[in-house]
C-alpha positions, -999 to 999 in steps of 0.1 A, spaced: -842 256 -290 -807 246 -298 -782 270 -312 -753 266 -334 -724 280 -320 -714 299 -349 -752 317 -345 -744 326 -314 -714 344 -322 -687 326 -303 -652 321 -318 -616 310 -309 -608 349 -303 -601 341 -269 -580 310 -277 -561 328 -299 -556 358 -273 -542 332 -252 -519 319 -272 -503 348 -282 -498 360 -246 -487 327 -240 -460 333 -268 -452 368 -255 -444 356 -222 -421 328 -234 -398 350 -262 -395 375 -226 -385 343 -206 -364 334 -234 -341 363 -240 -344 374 -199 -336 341 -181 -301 340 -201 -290 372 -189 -304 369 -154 -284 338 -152 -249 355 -163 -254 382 -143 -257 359 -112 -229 343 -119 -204 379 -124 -224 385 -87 -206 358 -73 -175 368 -86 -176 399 -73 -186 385 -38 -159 359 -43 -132 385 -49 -138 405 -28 -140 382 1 -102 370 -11 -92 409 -9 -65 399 15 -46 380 -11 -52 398 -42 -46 438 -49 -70 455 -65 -55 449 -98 -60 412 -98 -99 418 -83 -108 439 -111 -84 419 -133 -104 386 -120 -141 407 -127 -137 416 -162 -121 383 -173 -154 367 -155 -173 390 -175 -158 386 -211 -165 350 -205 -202 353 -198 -203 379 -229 -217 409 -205 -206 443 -214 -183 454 -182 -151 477 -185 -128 487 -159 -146 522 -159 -178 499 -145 -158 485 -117 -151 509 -83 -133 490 -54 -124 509 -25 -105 501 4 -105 511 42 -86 501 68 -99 468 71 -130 470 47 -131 466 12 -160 471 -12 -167 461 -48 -190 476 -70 -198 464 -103 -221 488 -127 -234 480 -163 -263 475 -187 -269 447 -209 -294 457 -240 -313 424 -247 -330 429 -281 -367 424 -286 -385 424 -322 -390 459 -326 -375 470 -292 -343 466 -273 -349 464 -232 -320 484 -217 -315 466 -182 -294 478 -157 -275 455 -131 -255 467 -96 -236 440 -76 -219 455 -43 -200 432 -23 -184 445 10 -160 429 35 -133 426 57 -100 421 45 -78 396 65 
């Protein structure tokens, strides 16, 4: 006895479930991968400038950071930036969140580069 499938009560729910998480998951890649890439990029500043410490004061490094990051558009101040120096050690830390807007819902995510070492 052969069936329609309409009789049987199967549908393109489940295709259409898909779909949409398929959708979901690109808009997230979308507006994430961006600022996952930018903040990379202000990591290896920070790594980069602080490896340089023995040529540049501290005013130049956090000089350097925040120019870096008004370039990639991410929202760092001087208050964000700590560097601290020790006798022959030198670390940079670099604190901020960067909203990244959602229909309906703005994701808050927070970012923390520390880079420490000697200074030459």
């Amino acid at each position: 006895m052969l069936r329609n499938r309409r009789e049987r009560g199967e549908g393109q729910f489940g295709c259409l479930v898909g779909l949409a998480i398929l959708l979901l998951a690109g808009l997230i890649a979308y507006r994430m991968i961006p600022v996952k890439v930018k903040a990379a990029e202000l990591r290896d500043t920070v790594v980069d400038e602080s490896k340089s410490a023995g040529q540049h004061n501290d005013k130049q490094i956090l000089a350097n950071i925040l120019t870096k990051a008004e370039q990639l558009e991410l929202p760092v101040t001087d208050k964000d930036v700590k560097i601290h120096r020790r006798a022959s050690m030198i670390t940079v830390e670099v604190e901020y969140t960067v909203p990244v807007p959602f229909p309906g819902y703005t994701y808050m995510w927070d970012f923390k580069h520390r880079a420490e070492n000697p200074v030459f």
